[in-house]
C-alpha positions as MATLAB code, in Angstrom:
seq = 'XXXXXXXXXXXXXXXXXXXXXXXXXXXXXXXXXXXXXXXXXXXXXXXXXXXXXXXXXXXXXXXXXXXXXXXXXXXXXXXXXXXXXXXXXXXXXXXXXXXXXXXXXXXXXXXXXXXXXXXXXXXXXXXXXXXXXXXXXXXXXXXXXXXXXXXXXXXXXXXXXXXXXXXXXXXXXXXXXXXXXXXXXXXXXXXXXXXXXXXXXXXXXXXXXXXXXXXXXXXXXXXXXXXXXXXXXXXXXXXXXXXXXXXXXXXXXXXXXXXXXXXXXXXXXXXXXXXXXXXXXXXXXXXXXXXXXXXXXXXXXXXXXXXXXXXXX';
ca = [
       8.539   32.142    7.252;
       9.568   28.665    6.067;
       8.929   27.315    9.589;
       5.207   28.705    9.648;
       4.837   27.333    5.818;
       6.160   23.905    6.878;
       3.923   23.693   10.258;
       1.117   25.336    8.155;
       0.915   23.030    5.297;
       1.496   19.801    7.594;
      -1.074   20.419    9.748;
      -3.480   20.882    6.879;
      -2.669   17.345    5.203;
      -2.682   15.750    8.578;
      -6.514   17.136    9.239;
      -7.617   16.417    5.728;
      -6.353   12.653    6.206;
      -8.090   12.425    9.483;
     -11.668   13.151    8.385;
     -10.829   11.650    4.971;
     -10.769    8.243    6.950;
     -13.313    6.173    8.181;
     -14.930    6.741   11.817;
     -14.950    9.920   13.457;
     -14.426   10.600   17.450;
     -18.023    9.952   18.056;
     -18.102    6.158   16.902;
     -14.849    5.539   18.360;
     -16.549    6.506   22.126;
     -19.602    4.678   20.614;
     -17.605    1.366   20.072;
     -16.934    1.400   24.059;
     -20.242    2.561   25.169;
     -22.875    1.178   23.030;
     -24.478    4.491   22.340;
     -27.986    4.538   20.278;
     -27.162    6.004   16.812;
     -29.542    8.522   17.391;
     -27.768    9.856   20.579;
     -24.745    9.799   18.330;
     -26.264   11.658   15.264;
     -26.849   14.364   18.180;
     -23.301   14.308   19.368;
     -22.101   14.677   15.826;
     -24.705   17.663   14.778;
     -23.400   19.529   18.815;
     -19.593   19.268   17.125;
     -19.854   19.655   14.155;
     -18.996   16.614   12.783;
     -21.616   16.449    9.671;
     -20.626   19.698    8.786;
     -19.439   20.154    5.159;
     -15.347   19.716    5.201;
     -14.443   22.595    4.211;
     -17.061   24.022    6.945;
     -14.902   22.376    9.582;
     -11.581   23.093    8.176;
     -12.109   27.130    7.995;
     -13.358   26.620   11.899;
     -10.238   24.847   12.901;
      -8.210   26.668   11.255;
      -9.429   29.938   12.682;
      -9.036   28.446   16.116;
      -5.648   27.275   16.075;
      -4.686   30.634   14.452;
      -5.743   32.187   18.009;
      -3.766   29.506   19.723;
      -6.420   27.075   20.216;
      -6.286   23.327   19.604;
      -9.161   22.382   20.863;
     -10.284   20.079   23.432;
      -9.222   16.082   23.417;
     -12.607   13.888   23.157;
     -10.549   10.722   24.364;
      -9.245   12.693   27.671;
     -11.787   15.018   27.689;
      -8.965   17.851   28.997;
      -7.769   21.141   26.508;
      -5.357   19.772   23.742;
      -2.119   22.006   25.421;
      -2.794   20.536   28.306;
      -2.486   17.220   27.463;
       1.059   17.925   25.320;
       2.120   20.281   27.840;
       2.306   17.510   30.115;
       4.004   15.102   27.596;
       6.215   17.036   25.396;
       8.618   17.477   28.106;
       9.410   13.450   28.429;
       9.323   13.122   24.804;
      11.952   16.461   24.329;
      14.008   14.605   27.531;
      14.358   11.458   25.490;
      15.244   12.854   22.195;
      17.764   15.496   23.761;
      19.348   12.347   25.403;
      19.632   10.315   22.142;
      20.425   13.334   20.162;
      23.288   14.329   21.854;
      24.707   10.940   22.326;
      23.909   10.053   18.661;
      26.143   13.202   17.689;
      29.054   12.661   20.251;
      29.623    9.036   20.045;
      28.646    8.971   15.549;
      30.781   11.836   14.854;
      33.967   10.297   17.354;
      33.659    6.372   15.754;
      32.974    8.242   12.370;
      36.370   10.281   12.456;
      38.383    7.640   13.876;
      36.990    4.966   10.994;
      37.948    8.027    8.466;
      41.490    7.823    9.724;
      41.766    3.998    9.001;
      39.796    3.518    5.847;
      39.694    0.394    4.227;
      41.242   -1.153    7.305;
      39.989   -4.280    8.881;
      38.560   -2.117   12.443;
      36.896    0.291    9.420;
      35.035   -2.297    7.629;
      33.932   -4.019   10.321;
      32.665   -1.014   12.063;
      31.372   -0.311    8.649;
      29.444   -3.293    8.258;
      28.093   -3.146   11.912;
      27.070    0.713   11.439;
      25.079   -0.620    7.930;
      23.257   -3.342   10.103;
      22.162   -1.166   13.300;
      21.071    1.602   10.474;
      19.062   -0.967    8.874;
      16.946   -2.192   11.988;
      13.582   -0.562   13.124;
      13.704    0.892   16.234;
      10.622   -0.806   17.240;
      12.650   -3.947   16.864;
      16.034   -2.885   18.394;
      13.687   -1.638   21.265;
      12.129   -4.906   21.651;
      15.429   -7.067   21.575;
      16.947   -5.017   23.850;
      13.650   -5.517   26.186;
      14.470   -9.221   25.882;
      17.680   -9.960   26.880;
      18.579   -6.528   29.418;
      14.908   -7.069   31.229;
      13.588  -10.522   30.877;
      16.445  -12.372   30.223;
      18.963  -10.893   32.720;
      16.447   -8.476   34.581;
      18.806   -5.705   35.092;
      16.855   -2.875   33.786;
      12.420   -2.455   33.685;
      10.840   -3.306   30.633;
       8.273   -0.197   30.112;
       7.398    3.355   31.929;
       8.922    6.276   33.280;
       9.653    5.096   36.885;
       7.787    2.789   39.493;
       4.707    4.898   40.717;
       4.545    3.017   43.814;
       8.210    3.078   44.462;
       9.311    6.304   43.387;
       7.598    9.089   46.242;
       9.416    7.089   48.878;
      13.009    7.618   47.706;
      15.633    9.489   48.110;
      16.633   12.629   45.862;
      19.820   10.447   45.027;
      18.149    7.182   44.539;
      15.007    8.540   42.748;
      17.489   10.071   39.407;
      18.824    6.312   40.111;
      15.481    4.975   39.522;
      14.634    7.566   36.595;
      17.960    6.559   34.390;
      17.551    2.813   35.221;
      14.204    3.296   32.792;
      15.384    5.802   30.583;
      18.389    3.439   29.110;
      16.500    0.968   27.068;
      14.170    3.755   25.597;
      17.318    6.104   25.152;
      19.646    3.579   23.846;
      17.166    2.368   20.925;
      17.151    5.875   19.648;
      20.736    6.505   19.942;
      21.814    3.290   17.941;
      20.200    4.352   15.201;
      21.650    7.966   15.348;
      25.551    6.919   16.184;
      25.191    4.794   13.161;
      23.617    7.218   11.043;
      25.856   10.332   11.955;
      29.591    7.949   11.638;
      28.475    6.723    8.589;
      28.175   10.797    7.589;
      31.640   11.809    9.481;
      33.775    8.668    8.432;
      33.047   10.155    4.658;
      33.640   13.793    5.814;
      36.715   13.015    7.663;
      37.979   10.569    4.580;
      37.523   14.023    1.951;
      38.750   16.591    4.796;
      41.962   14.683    4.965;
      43.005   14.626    1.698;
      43.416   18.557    1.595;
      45.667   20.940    1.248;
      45.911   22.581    4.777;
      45.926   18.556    6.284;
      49.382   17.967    4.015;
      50.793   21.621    4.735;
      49.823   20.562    8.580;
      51.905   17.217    8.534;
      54.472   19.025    6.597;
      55.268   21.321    9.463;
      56.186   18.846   11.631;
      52.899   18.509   13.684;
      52.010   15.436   15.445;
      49.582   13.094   13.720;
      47.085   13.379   16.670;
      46.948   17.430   16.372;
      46.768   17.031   12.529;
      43.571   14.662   13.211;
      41.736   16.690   15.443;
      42.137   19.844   13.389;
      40.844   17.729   10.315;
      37.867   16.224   12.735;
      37.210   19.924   13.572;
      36.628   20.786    9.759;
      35.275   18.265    9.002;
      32.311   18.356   11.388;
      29.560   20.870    8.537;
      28.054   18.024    6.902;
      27.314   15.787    9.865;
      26.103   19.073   11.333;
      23.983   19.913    8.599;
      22.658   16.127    9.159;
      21.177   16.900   12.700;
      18.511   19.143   10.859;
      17.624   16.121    8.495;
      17.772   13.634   11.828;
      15.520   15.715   13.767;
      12.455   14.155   11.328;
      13.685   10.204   12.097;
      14.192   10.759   15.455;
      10.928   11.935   16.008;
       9.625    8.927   14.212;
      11.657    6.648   16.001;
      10.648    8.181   19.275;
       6.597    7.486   18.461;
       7.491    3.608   18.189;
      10.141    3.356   20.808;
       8.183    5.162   23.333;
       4.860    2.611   22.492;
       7.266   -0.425   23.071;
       8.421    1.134   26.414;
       5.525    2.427   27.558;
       6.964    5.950   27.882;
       4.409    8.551   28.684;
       5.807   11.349   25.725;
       4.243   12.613   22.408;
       4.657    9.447   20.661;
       2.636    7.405   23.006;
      -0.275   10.223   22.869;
      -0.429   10.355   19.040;
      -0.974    6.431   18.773;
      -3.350    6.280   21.366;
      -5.150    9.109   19.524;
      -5.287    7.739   16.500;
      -6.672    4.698   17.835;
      -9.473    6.719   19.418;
     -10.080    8.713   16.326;
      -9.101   12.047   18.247;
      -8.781   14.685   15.475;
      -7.929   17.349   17.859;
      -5.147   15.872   19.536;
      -3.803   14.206   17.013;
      -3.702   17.531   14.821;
      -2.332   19.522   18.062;
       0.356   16.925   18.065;
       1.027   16.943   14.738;
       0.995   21.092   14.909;
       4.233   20.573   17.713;
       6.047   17.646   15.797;
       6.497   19.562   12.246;
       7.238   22.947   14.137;
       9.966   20.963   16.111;
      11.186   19.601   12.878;
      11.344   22.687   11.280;
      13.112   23.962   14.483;
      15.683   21.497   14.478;
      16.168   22.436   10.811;
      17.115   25.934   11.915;
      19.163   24.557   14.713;
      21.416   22.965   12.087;
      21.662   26.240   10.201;
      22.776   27.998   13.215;
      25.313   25.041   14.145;
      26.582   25.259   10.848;
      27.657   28.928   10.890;
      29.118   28.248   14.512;
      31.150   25.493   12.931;
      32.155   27.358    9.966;
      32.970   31.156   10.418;
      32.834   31.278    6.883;
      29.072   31.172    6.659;
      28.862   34.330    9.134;
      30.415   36.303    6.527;
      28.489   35.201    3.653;
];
């Protein structure tokens, strides 16, 4: 129920603040084509565009309660068309940074908790603090610099080389595929790996001051089994954080995938706003809040796999 509230009530602020702004679809496509304003008056009156607001909002609402969003007036194709084909790049390149973010974050984050206030744990620290603070947009576009102008290893932009990529083989077109996913992929998961070992190093510094950690060493077991076991418990918060992640990494996927180029969600939504689309941009909206809201549940259901205790409760 909180997942249909959440999608609900974003979906209605992000259609009020389309029509609340200038322009409309219609003198977006009249800015290319030099359409008479009368032709356009007659556009407007076929789609309802003059139509009182709350007019169009009980229409649109109506429709996307039977599963319609509409048709896109920039592609001219059906709204779920248009994210059916791009969701799935967008949900490849946030998987990818996701899980990388969580497996590389929460492994530097438990081995700084071991050493705190040790030279390697400030300076990873103070490294973690600066890759946090940088925009995505601009990590993306320094690591376009130097890994594919500078020393043109890797392509700046896209998804793969449309003239290339048909004559390939199996083998050498996944090849192709990663060679353009890494710049896009590693902008996302800098930010994450900070974000989540800044979360864990804390975690792990608490989790090994307990009892059980003391009672462990006291026993005579090694330092390294006493570790992991403490890395294993201490692992709820920074799961609780992929819930509260899911929102920035959707974020940060919108601007990394414009400075790549990559053909997901983000790159739509942009592109629509620029073209005033209101129904793709509120059909895009519609999927980004109910993924958020989804990953939000995916964190609850992490957390009781983590913690048995929360199974019980």
């Amino acid at each position: 129920m909180q997942t249909v509230l959440v999608v609900f009530v974003a979906s209605t602020f992000s259609f009020l603040l389309l029509h609340l702004a200038p322009g409309d679809p219609i003198s977006a496509m009249a800015d290319m084509s030099n359409v008479p304003p009368e032709l356009q008056e007659k556009w407007r009156d076929d789609r309802g565009y003059n139509d009182p607001l709350l007019v169009q909002y009980r229409r649109w609402i109506g429709r996307v309660a039977r599963g319609d969003l509409g048709q896109s007036t920039w592609q001219k194709r059906e709204v779920i068309d248009v994210i059916r084909d791009r969701l799935p790049n967008t949900l490849l390149l946030m998987s990818l940074a996701l899980s990388a973010s969580i497996l590389f974050g929460s492994m530097l984050g438990a081995w700084q908790g071991a050493r705190p206030s040790s030279l390697p744990d400030r300076s990873v620290s103070f490294v973690s603090m600066v890759l946090y603070s940088v925009p995505e947009f601009w990590l993306g576009l320094g690591l376009m610099f130097v890994f594919a102008y500078r020393l043109h290893w890797l392509p700046s932009s896209g998804m793969y080389d449309v003239a290339l990529y048909d004559a390939l083989s199996p083998w050498s077109q996944v090849t192709h595929r990663v060679r353009y996913i890494v710049l896009p992929w590693a902008s996302l998961t800098v930010m994450g790996m900070a974000i989540f070992a800044r979360y864990q190093r804390v975690s792990m510094i608490e989790t090994l001051r307990e009892p059980f950690v003391r009672t462990a060493r006291a026993k005579g077991l090694s330092e390294s089994v006493t570790r992991r076991q403490a890395w294993m418990a201490s692992l709820l918060p920074v799961v609780t954080l992929v819930g509260l992640f899911f929102p920035a990494l959707m974020t940060g996927a919108v601007f990394v995938e414009n400075v790549f180029g990559w053909p997901g969600m983000g790159k739509v939504l942009t592109d629509a706003i620029g073209n005033r689309d209101y129904e793709l941009v509120s059909g895009c909206v519609i999927i980004g809040s109910a993924m958020t809201a989804l990953g939000s549940l995916l964190a609850d259901v992490l957390r009781a796999i983590v913690d048995p205790r929360l199974r019980t409760a």
